[in-house]
CHARMM-style PDB file with segment names, atoms N, HN, CA, C and O in Angstrom:
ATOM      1  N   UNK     1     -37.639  13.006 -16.886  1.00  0.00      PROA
ATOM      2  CA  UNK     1     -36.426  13.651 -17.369  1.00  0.00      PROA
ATOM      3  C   UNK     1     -36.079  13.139 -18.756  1.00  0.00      PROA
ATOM      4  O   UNK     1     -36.278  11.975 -19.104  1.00  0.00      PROA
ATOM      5  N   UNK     2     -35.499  14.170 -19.596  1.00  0.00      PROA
ATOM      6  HN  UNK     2     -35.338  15.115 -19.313  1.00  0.00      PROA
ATOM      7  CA  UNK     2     -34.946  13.719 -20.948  1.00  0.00      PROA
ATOM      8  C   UNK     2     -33.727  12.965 -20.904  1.00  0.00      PROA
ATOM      9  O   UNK     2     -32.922  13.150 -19.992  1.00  0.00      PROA
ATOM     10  N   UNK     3     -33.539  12.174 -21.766  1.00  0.00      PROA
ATOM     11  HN  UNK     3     -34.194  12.024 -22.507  1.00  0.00      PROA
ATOM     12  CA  UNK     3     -32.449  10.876 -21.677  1.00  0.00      PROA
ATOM     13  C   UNK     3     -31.251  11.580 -21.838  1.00  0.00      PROA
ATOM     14  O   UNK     3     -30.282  11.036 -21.308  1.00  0.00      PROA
ATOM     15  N   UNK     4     -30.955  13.079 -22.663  1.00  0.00      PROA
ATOM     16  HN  UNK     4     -31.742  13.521 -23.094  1.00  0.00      PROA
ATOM     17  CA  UNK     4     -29.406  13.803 -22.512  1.00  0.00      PROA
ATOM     18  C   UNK     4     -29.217  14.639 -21.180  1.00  0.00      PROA
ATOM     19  O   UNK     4     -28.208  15.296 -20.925  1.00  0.00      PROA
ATOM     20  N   UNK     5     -30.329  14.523 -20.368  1.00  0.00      PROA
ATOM     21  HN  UNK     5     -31.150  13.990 -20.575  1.00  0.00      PROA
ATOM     22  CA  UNK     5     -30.323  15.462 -19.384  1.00  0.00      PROA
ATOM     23  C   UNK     5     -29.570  14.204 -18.075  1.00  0.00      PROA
ATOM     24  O   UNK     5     -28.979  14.491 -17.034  1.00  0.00      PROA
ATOM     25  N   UNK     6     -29.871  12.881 -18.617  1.00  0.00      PROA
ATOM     26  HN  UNK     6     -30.352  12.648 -19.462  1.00  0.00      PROA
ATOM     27  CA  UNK     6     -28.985  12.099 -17.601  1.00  0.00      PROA
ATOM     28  C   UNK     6     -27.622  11.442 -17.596  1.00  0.00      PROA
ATOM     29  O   UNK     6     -27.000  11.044 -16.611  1.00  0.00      PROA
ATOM     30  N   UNK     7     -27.163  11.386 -19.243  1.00  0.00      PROA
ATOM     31  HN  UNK     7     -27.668  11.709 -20.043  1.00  0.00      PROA
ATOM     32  CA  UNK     7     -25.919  11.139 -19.993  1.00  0.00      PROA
ATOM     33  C   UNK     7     -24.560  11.744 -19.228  1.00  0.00      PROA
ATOM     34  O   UNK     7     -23.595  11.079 -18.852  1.00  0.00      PROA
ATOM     35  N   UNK     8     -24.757  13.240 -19.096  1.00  0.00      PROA
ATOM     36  HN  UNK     8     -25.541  13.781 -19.402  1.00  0.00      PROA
ATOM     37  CA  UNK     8     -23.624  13.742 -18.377  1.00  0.00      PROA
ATOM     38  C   UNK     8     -23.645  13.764 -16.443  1.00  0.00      PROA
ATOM     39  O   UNK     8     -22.923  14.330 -15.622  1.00  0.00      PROA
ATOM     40  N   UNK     9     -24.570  13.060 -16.345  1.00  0.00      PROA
ATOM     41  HN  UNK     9     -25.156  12.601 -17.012  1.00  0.00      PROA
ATOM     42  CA  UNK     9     -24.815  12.782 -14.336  1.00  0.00      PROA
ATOM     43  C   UNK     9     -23.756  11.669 -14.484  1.00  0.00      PROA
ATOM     44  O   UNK     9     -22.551  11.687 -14.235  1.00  0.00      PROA
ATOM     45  N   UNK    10     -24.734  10.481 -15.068  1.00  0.00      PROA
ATOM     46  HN  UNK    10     -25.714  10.466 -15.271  1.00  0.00      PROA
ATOM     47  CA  UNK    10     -24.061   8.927 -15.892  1.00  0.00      PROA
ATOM     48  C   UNK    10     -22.251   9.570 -16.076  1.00  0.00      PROA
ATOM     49  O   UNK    10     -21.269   9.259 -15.403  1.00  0.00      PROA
ATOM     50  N   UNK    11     -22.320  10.193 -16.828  1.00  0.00      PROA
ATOM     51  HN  UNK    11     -23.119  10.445 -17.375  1.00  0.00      PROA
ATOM     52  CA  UNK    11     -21.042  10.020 -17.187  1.00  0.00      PROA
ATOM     53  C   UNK    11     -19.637  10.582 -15.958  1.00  0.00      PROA
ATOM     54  O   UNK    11     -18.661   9.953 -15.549  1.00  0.00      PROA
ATOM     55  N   UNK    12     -19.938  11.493 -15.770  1.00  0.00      PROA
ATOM     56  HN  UNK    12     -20.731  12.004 -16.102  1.00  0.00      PROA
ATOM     57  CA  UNK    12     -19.635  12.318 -14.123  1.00  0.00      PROA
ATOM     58  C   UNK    12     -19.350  11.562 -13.269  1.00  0.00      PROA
ATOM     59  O   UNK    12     -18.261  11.423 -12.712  1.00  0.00      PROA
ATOM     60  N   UNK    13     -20.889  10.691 -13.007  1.00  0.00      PROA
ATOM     61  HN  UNK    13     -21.774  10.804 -13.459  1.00  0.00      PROA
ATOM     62  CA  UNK    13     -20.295   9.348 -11.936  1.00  0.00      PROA
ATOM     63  C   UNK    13     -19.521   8.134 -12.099  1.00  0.00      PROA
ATOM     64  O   UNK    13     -18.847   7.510 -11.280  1.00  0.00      PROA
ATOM     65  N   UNK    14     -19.762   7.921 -13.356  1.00  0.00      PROA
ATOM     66  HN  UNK    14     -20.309   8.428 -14.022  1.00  0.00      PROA
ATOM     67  CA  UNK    14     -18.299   7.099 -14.026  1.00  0.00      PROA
ATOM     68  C   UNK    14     -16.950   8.011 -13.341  1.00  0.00      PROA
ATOM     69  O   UNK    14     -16.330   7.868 -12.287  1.00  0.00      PROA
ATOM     70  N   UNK    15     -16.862   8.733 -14.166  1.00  0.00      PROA
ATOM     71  HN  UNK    15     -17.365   8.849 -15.022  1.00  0.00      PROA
ATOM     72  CA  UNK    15     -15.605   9.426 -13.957  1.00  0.00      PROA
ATOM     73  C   UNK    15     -14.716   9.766 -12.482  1.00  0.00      PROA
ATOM     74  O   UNK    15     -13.531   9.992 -12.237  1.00  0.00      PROA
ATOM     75  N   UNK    16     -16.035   9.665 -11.626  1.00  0.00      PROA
ATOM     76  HN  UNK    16     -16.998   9.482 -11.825  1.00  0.00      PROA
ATOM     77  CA  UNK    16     -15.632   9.991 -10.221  1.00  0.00      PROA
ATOM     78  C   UNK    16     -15.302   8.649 -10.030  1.00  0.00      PROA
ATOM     79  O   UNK    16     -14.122   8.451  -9.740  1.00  0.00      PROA
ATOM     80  N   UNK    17     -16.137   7.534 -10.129  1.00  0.00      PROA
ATOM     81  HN  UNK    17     -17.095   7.696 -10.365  1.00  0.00      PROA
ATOM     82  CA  UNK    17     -15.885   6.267  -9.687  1.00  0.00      PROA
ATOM     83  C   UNK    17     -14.127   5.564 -10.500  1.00  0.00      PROA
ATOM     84  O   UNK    17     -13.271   4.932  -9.882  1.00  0.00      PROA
ATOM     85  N   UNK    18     -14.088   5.920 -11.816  1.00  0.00      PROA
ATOM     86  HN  UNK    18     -14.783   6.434 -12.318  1.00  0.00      PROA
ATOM     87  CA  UNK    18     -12.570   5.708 -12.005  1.00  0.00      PROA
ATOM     88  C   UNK    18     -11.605   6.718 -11.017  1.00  0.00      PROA
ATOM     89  O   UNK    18     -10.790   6.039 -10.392  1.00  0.00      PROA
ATOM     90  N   UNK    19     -11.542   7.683 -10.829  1.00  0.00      PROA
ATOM     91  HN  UNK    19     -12.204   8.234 -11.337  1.00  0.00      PROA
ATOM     92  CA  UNK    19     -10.824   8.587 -10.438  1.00  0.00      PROA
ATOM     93  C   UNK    19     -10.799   7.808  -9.137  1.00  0.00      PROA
ATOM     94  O   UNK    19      -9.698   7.354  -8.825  1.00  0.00      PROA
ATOM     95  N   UNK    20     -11.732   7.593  -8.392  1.00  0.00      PROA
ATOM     96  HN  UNK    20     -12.627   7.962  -8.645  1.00  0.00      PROA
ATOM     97  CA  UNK    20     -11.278   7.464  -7.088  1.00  0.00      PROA
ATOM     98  C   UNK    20     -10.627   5.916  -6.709  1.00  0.00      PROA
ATOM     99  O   UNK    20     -10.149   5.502  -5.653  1.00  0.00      PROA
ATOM    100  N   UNK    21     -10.840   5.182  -8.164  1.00  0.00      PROA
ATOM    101  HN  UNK    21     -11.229   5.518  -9.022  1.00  0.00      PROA
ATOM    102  CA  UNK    21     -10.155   3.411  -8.083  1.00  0.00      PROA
ATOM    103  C   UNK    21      -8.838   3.945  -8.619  1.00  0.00      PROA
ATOM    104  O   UNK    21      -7.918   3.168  -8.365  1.00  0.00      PROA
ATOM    105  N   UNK    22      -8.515   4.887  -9.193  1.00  0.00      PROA
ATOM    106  HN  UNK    22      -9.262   5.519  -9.399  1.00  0.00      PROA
ATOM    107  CA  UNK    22      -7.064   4.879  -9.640  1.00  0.00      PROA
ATOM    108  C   UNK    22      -6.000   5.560  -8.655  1.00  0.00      PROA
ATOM    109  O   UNK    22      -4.787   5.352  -8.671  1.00  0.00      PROA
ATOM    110  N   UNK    23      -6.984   6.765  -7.445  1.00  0.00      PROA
ATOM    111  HN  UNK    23      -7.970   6.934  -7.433  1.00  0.00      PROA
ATOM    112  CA  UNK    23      -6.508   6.746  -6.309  1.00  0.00      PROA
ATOM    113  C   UNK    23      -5.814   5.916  -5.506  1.00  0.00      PROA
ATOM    114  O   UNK    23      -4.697   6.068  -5.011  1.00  0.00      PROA
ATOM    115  N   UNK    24      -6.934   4.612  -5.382  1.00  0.00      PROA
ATOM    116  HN  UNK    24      -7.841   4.488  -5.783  1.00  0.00      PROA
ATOM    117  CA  UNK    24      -7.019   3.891  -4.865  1.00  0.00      PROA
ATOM    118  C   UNK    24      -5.670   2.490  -5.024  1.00  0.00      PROA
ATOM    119  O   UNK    24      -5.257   1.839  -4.065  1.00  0.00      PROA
ATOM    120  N   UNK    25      -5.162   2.303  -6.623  1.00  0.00      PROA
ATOM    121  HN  UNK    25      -5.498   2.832  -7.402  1.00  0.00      PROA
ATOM    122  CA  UNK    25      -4.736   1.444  -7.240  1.00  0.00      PROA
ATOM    123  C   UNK    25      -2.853   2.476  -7.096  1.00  0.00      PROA
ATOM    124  O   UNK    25      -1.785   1.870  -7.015  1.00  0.00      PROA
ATOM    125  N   UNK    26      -2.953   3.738  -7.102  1.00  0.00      PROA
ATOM    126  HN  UNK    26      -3.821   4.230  -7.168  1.00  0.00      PROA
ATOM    127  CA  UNK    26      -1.610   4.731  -6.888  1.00  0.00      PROA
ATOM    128  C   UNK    26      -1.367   4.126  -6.048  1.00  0.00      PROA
ATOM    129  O   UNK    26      -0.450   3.306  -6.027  1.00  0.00      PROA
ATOM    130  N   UNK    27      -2.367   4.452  -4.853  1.00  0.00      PROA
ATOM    131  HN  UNK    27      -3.112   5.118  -4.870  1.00  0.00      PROA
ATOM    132  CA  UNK    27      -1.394   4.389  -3.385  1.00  0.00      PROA
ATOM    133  C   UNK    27      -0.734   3.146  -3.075  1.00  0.00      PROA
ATOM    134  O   UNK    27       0.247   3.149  -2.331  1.00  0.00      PROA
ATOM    135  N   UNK    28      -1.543   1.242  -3.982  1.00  0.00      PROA
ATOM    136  HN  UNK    28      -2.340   1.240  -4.587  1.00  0.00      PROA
ATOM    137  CA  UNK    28      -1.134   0.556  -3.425  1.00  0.00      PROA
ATOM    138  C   UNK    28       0.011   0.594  -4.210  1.00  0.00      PROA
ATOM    139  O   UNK    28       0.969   0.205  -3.542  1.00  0.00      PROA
ATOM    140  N   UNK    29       0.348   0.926  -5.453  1.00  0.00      PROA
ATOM    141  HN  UNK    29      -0.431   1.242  -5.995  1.00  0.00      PROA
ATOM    142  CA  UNK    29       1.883   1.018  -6.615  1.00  0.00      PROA
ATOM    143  C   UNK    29       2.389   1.496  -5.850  1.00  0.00      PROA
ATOM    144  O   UNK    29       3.329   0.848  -5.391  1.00  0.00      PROA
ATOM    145  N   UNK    30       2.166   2.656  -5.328  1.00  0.00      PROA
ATOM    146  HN  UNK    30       1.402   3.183  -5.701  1.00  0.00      PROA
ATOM    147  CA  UNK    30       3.053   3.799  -4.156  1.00  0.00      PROA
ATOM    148  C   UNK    30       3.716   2.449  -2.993  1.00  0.00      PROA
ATOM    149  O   UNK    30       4.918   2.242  -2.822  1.00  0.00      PROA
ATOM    150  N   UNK    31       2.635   1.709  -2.346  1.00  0.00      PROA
ATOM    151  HN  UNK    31       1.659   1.877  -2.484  1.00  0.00      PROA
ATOM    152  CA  UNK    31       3.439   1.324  -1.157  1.00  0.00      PROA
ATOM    153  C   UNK    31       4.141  -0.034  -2.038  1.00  0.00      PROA
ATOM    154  O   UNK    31       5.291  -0.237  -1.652  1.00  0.00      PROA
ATOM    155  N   UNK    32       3.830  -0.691  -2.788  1.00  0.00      PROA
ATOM    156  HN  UNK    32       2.895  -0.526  -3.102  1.00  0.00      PROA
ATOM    157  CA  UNK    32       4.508  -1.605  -3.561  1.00  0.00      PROA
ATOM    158  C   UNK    32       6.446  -1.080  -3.677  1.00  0.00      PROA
ATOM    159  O   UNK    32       7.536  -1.489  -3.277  1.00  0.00      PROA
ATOM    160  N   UNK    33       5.905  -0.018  -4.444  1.00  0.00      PROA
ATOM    161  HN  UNK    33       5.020   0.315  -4.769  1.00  0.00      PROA
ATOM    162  CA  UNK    33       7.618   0.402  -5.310  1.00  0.00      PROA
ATOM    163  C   UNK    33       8.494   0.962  -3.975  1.00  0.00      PROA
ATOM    164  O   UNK    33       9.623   0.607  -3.634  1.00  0.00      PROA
ATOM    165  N   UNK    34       7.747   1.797  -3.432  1.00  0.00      PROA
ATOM    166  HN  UNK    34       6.830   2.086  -3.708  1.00  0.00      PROA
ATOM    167  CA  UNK    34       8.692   2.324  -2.563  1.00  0.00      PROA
ATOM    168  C   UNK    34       9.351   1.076  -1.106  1.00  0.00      PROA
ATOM    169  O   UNK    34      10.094   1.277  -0.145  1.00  0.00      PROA
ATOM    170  N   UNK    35       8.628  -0.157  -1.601  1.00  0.00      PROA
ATOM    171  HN  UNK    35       8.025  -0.321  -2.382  1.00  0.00      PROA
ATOM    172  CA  UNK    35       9.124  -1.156  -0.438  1.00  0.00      PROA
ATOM    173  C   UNK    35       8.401  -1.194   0.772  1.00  0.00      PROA
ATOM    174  O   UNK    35       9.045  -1.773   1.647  1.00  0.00      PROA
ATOM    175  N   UNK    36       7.054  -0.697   1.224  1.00  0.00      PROA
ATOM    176  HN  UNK    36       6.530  -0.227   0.514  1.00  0.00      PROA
ATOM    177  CA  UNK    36       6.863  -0.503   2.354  1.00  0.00      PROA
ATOM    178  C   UNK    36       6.205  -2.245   2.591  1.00  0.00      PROA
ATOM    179  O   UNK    36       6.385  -2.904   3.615  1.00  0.00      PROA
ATOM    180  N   UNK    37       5.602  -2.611   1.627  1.00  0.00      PROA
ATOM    181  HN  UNK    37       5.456  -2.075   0.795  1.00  0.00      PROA
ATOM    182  CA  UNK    37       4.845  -3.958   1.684  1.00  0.00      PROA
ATOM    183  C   UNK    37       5.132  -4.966   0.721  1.00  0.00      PROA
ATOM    184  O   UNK    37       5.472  -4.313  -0.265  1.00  0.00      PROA
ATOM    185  N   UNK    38       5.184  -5.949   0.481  1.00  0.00      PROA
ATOM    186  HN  UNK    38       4.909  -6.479   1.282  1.00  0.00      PROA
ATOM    187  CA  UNK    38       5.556  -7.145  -1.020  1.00  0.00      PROA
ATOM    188  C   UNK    38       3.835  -7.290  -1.088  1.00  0.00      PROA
ATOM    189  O   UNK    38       2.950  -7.358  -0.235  1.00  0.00      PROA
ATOM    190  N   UNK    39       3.881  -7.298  -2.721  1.00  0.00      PROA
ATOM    191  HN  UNK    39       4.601  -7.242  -3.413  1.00  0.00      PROA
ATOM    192  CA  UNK    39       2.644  -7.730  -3.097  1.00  0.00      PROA
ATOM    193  C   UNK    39       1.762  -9.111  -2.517  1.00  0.00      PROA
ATOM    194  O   UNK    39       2.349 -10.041  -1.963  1.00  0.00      PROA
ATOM    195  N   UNK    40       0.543  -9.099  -2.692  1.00  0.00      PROA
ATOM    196  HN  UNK    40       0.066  -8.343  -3.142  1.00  0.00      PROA
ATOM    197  CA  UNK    40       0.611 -10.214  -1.892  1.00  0.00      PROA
ATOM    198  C   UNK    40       0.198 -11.183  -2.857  1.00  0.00      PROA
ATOM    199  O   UNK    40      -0.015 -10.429  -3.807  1.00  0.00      PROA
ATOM    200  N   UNK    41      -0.125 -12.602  -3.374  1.00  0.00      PROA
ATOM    201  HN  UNK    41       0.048 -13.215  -2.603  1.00  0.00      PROA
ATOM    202  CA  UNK    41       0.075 -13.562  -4.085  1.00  0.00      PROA
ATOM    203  C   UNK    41      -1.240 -13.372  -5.060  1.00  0.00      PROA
ATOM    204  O   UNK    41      -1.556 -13.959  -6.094  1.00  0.00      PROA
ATOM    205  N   UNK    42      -1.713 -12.593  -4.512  1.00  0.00      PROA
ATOM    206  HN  UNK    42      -1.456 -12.116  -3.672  1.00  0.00      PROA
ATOM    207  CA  UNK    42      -3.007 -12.499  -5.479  1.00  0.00      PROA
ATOM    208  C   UNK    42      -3.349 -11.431  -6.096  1.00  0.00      PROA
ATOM    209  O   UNK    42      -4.218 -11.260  -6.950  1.00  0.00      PROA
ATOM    210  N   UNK    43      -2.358 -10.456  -5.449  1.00  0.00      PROA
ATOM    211  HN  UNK    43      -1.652 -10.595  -4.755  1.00  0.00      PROA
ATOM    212  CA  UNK    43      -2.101  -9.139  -6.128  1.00  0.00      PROA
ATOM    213  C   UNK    43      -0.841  -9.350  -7.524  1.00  0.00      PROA
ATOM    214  O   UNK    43      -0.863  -8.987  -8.700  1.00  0.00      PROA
ATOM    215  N   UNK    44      -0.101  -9.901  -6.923  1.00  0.00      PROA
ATOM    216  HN  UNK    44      -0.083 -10.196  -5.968  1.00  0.00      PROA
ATOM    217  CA  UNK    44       1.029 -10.377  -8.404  1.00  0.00      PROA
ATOM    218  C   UNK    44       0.768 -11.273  -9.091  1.00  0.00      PROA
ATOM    219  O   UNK    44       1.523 -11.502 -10.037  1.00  0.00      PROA
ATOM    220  N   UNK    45      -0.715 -12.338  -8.809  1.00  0.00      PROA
ATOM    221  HN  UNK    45      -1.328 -12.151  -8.041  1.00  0.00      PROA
ATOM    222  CA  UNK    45      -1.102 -12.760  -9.945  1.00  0.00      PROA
ATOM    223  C   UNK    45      -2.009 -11.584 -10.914  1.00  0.00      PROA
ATOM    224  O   UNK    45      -1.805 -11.457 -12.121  1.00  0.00      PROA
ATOM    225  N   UNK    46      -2.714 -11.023 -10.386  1.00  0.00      PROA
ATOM    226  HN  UNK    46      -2.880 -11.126  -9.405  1.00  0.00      PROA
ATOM    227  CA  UNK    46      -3.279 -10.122 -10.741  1.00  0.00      PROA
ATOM    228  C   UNK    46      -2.543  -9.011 -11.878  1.00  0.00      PROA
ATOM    229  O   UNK    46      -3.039  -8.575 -12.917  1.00  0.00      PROA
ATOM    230  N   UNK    47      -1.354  -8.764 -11.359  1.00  0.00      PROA
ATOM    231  HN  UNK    47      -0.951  -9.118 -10.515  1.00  0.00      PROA
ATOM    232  CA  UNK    47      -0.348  -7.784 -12.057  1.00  0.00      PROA
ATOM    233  C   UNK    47       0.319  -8.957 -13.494  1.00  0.00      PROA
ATOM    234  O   UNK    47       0.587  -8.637 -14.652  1.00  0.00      PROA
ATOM    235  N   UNK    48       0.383  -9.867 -13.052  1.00  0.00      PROA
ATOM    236  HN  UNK    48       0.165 -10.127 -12.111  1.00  0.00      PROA
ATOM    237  CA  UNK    48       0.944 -10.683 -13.773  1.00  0.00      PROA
ATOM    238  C   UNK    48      -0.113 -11.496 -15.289  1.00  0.00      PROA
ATOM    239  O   UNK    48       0.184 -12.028 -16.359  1.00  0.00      PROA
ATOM    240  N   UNK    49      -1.978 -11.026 -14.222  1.00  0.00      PROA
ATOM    241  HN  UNK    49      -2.219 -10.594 -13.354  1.00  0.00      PROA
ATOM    242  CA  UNK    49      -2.460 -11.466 -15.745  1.00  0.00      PROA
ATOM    243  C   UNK    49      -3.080  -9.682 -16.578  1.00  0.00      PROA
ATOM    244  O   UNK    49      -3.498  -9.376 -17.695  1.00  0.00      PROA
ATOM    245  N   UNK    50      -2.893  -9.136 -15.658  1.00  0.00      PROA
ATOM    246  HN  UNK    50      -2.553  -9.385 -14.751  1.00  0.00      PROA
ATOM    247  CA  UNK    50      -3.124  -7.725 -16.473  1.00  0.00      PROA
ATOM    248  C   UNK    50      -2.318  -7.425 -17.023  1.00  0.00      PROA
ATOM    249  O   UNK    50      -2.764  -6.531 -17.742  1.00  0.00      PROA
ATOM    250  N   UNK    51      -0.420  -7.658 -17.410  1.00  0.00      PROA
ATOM    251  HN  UNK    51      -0.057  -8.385 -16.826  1.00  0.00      PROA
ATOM    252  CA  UNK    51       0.447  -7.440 -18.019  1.00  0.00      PROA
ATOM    253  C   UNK    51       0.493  -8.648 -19.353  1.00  0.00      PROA
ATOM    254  O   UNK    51       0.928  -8.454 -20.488  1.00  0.00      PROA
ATOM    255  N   UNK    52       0.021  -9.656 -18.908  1.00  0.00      PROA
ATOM    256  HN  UNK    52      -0.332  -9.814 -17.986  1.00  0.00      PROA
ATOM    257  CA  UNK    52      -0.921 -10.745 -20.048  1.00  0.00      PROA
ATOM    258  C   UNK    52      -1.365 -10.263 -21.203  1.00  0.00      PROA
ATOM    259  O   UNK    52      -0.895 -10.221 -22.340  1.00  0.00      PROA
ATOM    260  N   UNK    53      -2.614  -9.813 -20.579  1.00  0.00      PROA
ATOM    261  HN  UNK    53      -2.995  -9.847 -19.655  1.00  0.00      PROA
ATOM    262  CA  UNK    53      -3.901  -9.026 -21.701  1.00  0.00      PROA
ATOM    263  C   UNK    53      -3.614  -7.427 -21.951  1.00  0.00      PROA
ATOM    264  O   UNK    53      -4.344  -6.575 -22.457  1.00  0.00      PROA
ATOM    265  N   UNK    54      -2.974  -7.380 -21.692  1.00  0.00      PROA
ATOM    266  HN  UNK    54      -2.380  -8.072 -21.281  1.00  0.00      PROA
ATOM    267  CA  UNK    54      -2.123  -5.415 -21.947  1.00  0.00      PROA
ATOM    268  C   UNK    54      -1.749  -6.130 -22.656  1.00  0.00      PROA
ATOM    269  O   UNK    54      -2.494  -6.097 -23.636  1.00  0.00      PROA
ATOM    270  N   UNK    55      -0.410  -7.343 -22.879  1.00  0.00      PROA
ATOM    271  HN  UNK    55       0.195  -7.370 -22.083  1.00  0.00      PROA
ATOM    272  CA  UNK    55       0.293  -7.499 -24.385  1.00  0.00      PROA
ATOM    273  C   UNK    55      -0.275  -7.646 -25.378  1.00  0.00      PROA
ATOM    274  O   UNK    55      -0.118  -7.235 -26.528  1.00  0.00      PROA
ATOM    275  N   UNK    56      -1.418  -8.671 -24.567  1.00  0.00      PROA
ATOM    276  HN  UNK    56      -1.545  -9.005 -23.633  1.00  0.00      PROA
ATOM    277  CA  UNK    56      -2.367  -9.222 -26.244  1.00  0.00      PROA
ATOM    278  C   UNK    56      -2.948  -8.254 -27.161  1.00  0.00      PROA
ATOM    279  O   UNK    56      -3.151  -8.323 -28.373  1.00  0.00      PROA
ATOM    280  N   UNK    57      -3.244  -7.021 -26.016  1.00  0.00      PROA
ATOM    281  HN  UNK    57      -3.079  -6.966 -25.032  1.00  0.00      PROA
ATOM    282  CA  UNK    57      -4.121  -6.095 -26.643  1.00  0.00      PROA
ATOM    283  C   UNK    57      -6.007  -6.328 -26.688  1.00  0.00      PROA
ATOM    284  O   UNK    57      -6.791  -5.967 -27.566  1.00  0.00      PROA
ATOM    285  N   UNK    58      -6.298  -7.105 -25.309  1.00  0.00      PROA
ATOM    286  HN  UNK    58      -5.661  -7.399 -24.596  1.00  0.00      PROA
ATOM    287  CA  UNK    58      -6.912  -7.524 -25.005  1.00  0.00      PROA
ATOM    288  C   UNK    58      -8.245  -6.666 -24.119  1.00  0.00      PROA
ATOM    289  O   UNK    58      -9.391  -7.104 -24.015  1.00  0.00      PROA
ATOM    290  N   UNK    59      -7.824  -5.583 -23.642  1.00  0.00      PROA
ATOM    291  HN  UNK    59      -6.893  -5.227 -23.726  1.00  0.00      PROA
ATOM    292  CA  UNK    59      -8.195  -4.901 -22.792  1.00  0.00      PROA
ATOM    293  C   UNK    59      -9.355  -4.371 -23.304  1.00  0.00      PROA
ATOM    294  O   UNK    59      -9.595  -4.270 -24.507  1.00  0.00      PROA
ATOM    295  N   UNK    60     -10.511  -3.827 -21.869  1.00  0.00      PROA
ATOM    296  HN  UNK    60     -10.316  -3.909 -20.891  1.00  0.00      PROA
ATOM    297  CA  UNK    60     -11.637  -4.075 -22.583  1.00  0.00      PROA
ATOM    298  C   UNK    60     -12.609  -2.757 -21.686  1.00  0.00      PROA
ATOM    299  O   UNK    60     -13.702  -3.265 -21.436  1.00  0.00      PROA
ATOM    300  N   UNK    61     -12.571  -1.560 -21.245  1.00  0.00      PROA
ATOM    301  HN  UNK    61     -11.683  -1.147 -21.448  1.00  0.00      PROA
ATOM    302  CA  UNK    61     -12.909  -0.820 -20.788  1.00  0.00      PROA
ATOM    303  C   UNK    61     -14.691  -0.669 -20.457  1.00  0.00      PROA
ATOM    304  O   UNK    61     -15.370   0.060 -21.181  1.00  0.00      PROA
ATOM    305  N   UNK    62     -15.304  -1.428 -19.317  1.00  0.00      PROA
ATOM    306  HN  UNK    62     -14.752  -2.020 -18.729  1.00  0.00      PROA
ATOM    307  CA  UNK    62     -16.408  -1.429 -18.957  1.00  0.00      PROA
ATOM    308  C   UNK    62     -17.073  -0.467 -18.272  1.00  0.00      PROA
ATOM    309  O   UNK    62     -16.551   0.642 -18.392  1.00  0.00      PROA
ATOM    310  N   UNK    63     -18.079  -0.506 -17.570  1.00  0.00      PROA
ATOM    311  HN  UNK    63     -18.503  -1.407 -17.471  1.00  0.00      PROA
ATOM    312  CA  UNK    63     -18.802   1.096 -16.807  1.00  0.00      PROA
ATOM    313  C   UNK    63     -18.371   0.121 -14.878  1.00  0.00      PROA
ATOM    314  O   UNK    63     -18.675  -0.979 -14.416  1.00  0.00      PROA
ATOM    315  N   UNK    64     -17.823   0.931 -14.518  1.00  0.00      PROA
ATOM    316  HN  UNK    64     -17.576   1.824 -14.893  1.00  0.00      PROA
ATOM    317  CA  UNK    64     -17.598   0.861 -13.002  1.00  0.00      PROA
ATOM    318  C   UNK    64     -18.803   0.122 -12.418  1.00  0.00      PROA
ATOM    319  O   UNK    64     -18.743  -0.667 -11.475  1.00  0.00      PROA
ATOM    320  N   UNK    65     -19.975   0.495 -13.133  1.00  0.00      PROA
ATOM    321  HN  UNK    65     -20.023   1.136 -13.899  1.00  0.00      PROA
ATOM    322  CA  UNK    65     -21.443   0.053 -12.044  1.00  0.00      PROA
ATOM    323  C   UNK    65     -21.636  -0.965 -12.569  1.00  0.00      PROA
ATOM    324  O   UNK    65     -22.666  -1.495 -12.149  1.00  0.00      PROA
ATOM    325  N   UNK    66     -21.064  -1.587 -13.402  1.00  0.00      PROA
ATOM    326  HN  UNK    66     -20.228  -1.157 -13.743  1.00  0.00      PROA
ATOM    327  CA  UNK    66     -21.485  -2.994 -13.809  1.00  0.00      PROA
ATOM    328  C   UNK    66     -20.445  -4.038 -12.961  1.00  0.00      PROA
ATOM    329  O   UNK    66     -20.869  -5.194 -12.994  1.00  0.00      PROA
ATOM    330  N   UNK    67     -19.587  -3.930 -12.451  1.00  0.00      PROA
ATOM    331  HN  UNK    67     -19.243  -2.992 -12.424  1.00  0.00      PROA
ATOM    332  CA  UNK    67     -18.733  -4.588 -11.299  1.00  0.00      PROA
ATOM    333  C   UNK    67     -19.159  -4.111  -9.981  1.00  0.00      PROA
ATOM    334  O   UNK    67     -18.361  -4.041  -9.046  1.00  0.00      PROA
ATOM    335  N   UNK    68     -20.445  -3.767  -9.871  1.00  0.00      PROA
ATOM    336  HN  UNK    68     -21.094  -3.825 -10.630  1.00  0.00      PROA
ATOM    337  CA  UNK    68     -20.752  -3.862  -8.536  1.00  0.00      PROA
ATOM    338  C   UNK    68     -21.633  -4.952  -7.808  1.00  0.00      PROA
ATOM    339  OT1 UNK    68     -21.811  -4.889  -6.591  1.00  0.00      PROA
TER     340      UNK     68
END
């Protein structure tokens, strides 16, 4: 196969794989805000160092399949 003929598969499955972590990351904001659960200590550190590196301007957008 030609290397542009796999760019947009590649890219597709990125896209599905964010889409379905930001699903994933809604529902727990969803049960967070609306009160159903308190974060749990490693989730609000978590929130607490991603609101960190969001200020710094730090942020650093990788491919989903490389965190697997």
């Amino acid at each position: 196969m030609r290397e542009e003929k796999l760019k947009p598969n590649y890219l597709m499955n990125e896209l599905k794989s964010i889409r379905n972590e930001l699903r994933r990351v809604s529902m727990l904001v969803e049960n967070r805000v609306v009160g159903t659960e308190s974060p749990s200590r490693e989730e609000a550190n978590a929130i607490k160092e991603f609101e960190k590196v969001r200020k710094e301007r730090k942020l650093e957008l990788i491919p989903l399949s490389k965190l697997k």
